[in-house]
N, C-alpha and C positions, 0 to 999 in steps of 0.2 A: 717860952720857946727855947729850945736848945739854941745856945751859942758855938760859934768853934773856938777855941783857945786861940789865942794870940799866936799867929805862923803857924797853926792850922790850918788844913784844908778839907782833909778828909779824915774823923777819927777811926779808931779800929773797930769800935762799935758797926761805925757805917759799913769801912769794908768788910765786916764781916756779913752784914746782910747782905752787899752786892751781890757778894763772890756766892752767897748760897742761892742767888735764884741768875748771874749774871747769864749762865746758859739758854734759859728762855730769853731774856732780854734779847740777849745779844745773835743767838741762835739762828733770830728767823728776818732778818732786816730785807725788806722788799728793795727790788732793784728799779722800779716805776719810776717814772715823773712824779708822782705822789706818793712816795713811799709810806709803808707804815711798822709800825715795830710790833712783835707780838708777845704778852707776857702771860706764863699761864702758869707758872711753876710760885715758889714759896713768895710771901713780899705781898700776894694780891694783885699782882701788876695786870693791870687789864688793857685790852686791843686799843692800840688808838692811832694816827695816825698825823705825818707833818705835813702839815700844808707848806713850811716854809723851802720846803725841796722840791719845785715844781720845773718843768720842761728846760725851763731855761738856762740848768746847771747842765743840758746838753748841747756837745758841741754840734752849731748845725753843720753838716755835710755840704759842703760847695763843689760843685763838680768841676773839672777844669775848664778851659774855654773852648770854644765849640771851633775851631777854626772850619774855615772851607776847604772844599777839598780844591787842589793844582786844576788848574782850569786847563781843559785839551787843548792845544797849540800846535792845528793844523801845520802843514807844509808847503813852502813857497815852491810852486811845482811849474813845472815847466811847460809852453806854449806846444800843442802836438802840433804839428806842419800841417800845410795845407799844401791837398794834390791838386794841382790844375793838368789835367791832360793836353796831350801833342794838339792842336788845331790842323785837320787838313787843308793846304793852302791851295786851290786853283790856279793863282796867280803867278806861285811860283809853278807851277807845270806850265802855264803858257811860257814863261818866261826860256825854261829849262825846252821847252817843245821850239822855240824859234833858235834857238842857240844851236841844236841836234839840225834841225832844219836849213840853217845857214850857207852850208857848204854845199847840197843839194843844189838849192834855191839859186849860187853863183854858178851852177855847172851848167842849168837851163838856160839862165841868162845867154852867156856864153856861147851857146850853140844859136840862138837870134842873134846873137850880133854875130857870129860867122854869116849867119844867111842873111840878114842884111845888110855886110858889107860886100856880099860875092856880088860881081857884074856879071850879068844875062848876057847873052848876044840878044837872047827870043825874051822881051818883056814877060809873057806870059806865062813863059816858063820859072820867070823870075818871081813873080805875082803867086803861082801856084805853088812853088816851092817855102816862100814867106808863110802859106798860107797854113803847108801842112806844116812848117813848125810850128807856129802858133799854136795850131790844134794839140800837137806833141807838147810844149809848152805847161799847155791847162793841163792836163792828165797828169805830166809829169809833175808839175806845182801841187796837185791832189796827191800823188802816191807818196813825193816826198814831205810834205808836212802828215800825212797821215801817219807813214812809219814812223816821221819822227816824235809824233806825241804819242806814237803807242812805246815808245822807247822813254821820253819823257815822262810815262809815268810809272812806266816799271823801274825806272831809278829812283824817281819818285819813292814811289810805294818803299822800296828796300830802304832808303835816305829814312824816311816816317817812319819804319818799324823798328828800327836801332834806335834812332831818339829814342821815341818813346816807348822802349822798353828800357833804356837808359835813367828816363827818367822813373818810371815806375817802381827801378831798382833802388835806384838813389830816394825816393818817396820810401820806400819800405824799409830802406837802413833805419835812416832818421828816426820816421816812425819806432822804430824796435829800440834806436836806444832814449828817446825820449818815452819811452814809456815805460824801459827798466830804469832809466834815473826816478821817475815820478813816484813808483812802484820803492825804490829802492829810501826817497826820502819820506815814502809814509808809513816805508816799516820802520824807521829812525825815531820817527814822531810817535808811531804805538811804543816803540819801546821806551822813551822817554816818558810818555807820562805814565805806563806802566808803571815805571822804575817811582814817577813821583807819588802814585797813587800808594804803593807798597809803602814807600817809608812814611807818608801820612797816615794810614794805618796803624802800620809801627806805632809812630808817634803818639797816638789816639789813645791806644791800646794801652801802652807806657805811663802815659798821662793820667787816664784812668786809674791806672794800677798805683799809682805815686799818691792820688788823691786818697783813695783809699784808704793805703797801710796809714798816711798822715791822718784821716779822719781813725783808725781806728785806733791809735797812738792815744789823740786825746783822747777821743772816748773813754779809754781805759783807765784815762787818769783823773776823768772826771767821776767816772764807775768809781773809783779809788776814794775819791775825795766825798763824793755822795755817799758813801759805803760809813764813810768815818765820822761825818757831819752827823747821821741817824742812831748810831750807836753812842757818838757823846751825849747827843739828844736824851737818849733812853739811856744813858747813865747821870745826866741831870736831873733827870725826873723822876729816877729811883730817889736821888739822893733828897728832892723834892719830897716824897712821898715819905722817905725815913724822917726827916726833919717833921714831917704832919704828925708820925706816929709818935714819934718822941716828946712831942710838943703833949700829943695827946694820953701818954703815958703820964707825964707828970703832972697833967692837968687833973685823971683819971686812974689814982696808982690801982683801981681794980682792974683796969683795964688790960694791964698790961699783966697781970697776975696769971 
């Protein structure tokens, strides 16, 4: 078997046979998980293939992490008012009807106790006269409390329709700006998480893009290093196969003739 010389590694014999077929060798080196080398040219080098360059001199791909997206975060909104309308009160028109009625009611009086404190000579005339005030009395007690609650509640009525257009008015402010506050903090809120949604995208996108170029970084270096691992290979195996020839040369000096 051929030796190499002491601080030998490769004679010129050898390199001379690489370098006349190294193009095929070295030419067609597969980029697979299972690469194989192809040799077709001088040398005999025939198809073969490394099992020992299998998947796992690639890097695997990790994708970044999957974060959640900004959770929506309604708006603390405000109470809209509640309308209770005027109540018509009866009680205040009686109240307001005897008040209007008052001075009336003392002027009747007044005219009975004239007539009876007047002295008759003629009883009868005294008696008749008691009589027909009285009667003037009642009618007049009817026409004055009537006027006066038809007046009682035409004050009324005016007194109840100011309120409560007062109040209506003052209901409908409130209303308008509690409901441009409520309005105004839920476009606060869309814009907020708009704005958070946008930059986690962003950030997704980025992150993606970072994982990437970093996965394709190794890869290329592993591409590199697998690239270089199949060609020493199949420059080992040349030199293998020169060593068999040479061995078999001087075993067979026809052989080589």
């Amino acid at each position: 078997m051929y030796q190499l010389k002491p601080g030998e590694k490769y004679n010129q014999s050898y390199l001379d046979y690489v370098n006349s077929g190294k193009d095929d060798w070295f030419g067609e080196v597969a980029s697979g998980p299972e690469s194989s080398y192809i040799s077709s040219g001088s040398g005999g080098i025939s198809t073969g293939s490394s099992n020992a360059f299998t998947g796992s001199d690639y890097p695997v791909f990790n994708p970044p992490e999957n974060k959640p997206a900004p959770p929506y975060v309604g708006s603390s909104f405000r109470e809209m008012p509640t309308y209770t309308p005027s109540s018509w009160d009866d009680n205040a028109i009686t109240r307001l009807t005897q008040k209007k009625a008052m001075p009336g009611i003392r002027e009747l009086r007044s005219q009975i106790n004239r007539v009876t404190g007047k002295r008759y000579d003629n009883p009868n005339v005294g008696r008749i006269t008691l009589r027909d005030a009285l009667q003037g009395y009642g009618s007049g007690l009817s026409s004055v409390i009537s006027g006066a609650g038809t007046a009682a509640i035409g004050e009324y009525a005016t007194k109840f329709g100011r309120e409560a257009e007062e109040r209506r008015s003052a209901y409908t402010s409130e209303a308008a700006k509690t409901g441009a506050y409520n309005e105004y903090a839920r476009d606060i809120a869309k814009t907020g998480y708009g704005g958070a949604m946008d930059e986690w995208k962003t950030n997704r996108i980025s992150d993606m893009e970072t994982a990437k170029m970093n996965y394709g970084t190794v890869a290329d270096i592993a591409k590199e290093s697998r690239t270089y691992k199949l060609q020493q290979k199949a420059f080992e195996d040349a030199w293998a196969r020169w060593k068999r020839q040479q061995e078999e040369k001087r075993l067979n000096p026809k052989w080589g003739a």
